[in-house]
DORO-48412 format. One record per residue (C-alpha): residue in three letters; residue number from 1; x, y, z. Coordinates in nm, 2 decimals. Example, Ala and Ser with C-alpha at 12.3 -4.5 7.8 and 13.67 -1.06 7.14 Angstrom:
2
{volo "ALA",1,{1.23,-0.45,0.78}}
{volo "SER",2,{1.37,-0.11,0.71}}
This chain:
77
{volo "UNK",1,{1.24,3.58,1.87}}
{volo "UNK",2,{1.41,3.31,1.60}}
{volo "UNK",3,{1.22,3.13,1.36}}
{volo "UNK",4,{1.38,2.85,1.15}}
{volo "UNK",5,{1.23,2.58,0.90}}
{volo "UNK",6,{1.43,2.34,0.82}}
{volo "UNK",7,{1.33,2.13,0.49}}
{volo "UNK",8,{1.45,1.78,0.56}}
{volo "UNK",9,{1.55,1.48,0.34}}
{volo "UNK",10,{1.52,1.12,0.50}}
{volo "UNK",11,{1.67,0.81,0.43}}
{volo "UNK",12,{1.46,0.55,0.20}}
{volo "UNK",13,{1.17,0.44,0.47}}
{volo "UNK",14,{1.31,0.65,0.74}}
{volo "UNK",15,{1.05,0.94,0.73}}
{volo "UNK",16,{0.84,0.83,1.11}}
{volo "UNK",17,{1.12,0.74,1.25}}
{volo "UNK",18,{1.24,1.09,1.23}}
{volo "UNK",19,{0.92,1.26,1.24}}
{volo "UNK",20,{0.87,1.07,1.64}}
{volo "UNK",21,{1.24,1.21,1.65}}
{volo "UNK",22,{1.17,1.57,1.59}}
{volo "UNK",23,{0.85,1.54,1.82}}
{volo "UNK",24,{1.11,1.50,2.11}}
{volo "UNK",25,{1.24,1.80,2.07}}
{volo "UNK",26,{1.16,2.13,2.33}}
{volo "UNK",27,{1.25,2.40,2.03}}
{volo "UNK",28,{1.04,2.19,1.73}}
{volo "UNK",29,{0.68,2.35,1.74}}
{volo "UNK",30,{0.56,2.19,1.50}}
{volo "UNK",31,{0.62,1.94,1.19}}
{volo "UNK",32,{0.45,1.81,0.87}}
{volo "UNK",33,{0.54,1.51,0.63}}
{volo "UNK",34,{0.63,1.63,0.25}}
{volo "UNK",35,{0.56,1.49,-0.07}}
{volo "UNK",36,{0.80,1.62,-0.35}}
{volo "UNK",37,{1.15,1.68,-0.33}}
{volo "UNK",38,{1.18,1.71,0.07}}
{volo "UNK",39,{0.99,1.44,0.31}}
{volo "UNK",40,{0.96,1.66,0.64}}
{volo "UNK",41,{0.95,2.01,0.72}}
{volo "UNK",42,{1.04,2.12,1.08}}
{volo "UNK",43,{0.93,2.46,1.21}}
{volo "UNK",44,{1.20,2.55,1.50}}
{volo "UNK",45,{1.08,2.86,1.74}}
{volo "UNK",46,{1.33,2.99,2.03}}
{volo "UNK",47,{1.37,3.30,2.20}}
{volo "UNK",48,{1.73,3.41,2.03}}
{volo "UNK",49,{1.93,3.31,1.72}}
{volo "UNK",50,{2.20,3.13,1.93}}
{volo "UNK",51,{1.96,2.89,2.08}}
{volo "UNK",52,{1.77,2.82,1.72}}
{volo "UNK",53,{2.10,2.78,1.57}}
{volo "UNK",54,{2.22,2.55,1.86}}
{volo "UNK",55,{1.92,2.37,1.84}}
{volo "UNK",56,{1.92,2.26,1.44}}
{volo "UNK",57,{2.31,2.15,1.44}}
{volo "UNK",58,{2.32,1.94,1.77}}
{volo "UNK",59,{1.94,1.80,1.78}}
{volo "UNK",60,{1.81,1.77,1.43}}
{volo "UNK",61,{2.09,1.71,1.18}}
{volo "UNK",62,{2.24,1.45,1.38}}
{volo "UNK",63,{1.94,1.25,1.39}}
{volo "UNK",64,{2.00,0.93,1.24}}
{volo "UNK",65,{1.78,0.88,0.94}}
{volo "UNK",66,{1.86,1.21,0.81}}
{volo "UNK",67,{2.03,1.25,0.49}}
{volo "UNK",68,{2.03,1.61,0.44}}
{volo "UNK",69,{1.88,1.92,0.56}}
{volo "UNK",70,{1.79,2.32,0.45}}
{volo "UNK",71,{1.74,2.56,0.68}}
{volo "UNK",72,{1.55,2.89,0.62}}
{volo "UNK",73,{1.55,3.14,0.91}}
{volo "UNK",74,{1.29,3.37,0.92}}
{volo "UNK",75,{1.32,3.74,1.00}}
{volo "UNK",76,{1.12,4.04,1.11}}
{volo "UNK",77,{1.14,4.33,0.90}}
């Protein structure tokens, strides 16, 4: 099991746009709008690092509307 949030940083106005974006997405289980220095957090949940990894830099930073992303992959110790 792979767990990643990924702490996102929109464009000006952009925010839904990329929330209804994420929502599209098989691998994003869930997703919550920010208020501070990031505007969305993504929680990504897949069965193997590969496919977690594949997932965040071909379906969510390429999303237009994003201007910059931080990942955080969770691990069980």
């Amino acid at each position: 099991m792979a767990i990643g949030f990924i702490l996102i940083t929109t464009l000006p106005g952009r925010e839904q746009e990329v929330r209804d974006k994420l929502d599209k997405i098989k691998l994003v289980t869930s997703r919550w709008m920010l208020f501070g220095e990031y505007d969305l957090l993504a929680r990504v949940h897949s069965d193997d690092e590969f496919s977690l990894t594949k997932c965040i830099v071909e379906e969510i930073r390429p999303i237009d509307g994003i201007a910059d992303t931080k990942t955080l992959l969770g691990a069980e110790i």
